[in-house]
C-alpha positions in Angstrom: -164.6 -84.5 189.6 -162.1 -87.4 188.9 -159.3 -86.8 186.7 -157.0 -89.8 185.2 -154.2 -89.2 182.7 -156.9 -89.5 179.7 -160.0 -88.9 181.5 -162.2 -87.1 183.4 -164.8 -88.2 185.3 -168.0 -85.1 186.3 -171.0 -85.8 188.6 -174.1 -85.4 186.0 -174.8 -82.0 185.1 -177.8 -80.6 183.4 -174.9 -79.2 181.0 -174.0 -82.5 179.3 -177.5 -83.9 179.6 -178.6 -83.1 175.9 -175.1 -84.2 174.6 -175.7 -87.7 177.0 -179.2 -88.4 175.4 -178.2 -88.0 171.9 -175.5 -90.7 172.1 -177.3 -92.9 174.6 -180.1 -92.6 172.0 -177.6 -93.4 168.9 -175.9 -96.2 170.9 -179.2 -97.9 171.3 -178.9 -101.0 170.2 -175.5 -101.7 172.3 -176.6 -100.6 175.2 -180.2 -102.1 175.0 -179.2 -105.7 176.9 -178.4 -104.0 179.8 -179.5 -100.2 180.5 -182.9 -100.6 178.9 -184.4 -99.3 181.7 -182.2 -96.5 181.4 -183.0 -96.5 177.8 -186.8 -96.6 178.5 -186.8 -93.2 180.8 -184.3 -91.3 178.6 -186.5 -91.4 175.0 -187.0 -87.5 174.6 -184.6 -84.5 175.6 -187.5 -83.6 178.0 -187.0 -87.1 180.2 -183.4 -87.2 179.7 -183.6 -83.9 181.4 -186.0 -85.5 184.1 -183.7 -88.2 184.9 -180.0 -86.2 185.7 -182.6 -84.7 187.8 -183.5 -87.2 189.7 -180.0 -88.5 189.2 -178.2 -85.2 190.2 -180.8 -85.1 193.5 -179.7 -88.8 194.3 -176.2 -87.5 194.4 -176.8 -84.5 196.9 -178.8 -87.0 198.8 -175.8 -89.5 199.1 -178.2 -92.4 197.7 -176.1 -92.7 194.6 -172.9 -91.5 192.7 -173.6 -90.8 188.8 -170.6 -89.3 186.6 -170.4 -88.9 182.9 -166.8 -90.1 181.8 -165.0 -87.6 179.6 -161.7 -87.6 177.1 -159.4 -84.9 178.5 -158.4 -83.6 175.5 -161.5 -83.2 173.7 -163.8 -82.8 177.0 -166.4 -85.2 174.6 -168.4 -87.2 176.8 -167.6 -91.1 176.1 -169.9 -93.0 178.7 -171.1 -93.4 182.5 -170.5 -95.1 186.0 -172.2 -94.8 188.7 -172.8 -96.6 191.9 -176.5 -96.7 193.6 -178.5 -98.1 196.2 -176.3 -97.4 198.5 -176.6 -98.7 201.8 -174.3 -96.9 204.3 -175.7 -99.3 207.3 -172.3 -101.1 205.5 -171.8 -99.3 203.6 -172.0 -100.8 200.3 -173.5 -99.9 196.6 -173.7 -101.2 193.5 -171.7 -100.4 190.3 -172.5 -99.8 186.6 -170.5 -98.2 183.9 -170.8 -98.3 180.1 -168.4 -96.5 177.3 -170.3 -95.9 173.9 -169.5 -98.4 171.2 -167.7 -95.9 169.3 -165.2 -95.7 172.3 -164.8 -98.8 172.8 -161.6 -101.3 172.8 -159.6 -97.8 173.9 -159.1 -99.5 178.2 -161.3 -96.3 178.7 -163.3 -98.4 181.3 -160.2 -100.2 182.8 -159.1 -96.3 183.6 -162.6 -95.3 184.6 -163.3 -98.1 186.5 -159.9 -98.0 188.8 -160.3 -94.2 189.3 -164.4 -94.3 190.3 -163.2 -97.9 192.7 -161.1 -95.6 194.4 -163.5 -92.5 195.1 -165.7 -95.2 196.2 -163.9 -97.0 198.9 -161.2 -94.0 200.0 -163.3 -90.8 199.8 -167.0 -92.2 200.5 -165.2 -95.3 202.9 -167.8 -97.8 201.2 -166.9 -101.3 202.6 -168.0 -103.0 199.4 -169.0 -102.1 195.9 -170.2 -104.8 193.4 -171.4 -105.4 190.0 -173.7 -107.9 188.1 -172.4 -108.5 185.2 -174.2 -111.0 182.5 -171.9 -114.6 182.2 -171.7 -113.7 178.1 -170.4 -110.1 178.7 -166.9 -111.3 178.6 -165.1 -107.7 178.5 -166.9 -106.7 181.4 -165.6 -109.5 183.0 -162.3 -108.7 181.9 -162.5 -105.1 182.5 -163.8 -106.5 187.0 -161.0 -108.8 187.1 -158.5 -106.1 186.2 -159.4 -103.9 188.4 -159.6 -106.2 191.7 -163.2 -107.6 191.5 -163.5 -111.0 192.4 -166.0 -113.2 191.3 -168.3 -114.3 194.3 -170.8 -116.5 192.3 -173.8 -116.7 190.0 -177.2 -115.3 190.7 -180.1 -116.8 188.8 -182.8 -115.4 186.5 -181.8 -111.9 188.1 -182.1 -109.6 185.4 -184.8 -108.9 182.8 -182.6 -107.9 179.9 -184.1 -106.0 177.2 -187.3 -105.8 179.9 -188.0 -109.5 178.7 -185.8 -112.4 179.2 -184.7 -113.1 182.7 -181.1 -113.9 182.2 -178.5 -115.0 184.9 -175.6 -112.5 185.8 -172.1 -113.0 187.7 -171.8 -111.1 191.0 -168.6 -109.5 191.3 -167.4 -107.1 194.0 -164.2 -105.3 195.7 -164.4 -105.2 199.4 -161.8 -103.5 202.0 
């Protein structure tokens, strides 16, 4: 568990897994662009279920971080990060967060973000974390930049958002 001064951040849990595929569900067509897959294996309570699973087994195997992000006050679960495919040869993984629309415009993912960086690189020692993050997704970019990512260039046709346009996306990464 990561604590901020208005968040909390908890590994997934089977406990917030119905509460999690409700609003992913609800939030559908923001999140589509970019967590469809996500989206695509999360349709019924029975495969949300299925994936913190697999997710929650990922985490005991040190393959991948996932956390719910959560208000403090209210302990209402308000979006996700995670980092996966993690290589520890490096070590180095890759990054992804999202805060439901209705959360939004709060700096909930500037707070999130800065507090998951740091578990990342001083208590798993991770060399590098990165993030691809579409050239249109401009408070993404914002949210990177503001938390010490720098942009380290442009990969092409790398993504297939919505599972049907390749689209181009901006590699950004924090490195010790």
């Amino acid at each position: 568990m990561i604590e901020t001064k208005r968040l909390i951040l908890k590994p997934y849990s089977l406990d917030f897994a119905e509460e999690f595929h409700v609003k992913f569900q609800n939030d559908r067509i923001y999140l589509e662009d970019y967590f469809s897959r996500t989206l695509s294996v999360t349709k019924t309570l029975e495969e949300t279920d299925l994936y913190f699973k697999k997710k929650i087994q990922s985490f005991q195997n040190n393959e991948g971080f996932y956390f719910g992000i959560f208000l403090k006050d209210s302990d209402e679960l308000i979006g996700h990060i995670s980092v996966r495919d993690i290589d520890w040869s490096v070590p180095k993984g890759e990054l992804a967060y999202f805060i439901f629309s209705e959360f939004s415009g709060n700096k909930y993912a500037y707070e999130a973000l800065k507090a998951f960086r740091d578990l990342c690189i001083n208590e798993k020692e991770m060399r590098r974390i990165f993030m691809k993050i579409a050239p249109d997704n401009i408070a993404s970019k914002k949210v990177a930049e503001f938390c010490g990512f720098e942009l380290e260039g442009l990969l092409r046709n790398d993504y297939r958002k919505r599972q049907e346009f390749l689209t181009d996306m901006l590699l950004y990464s924090f490195k010790m």
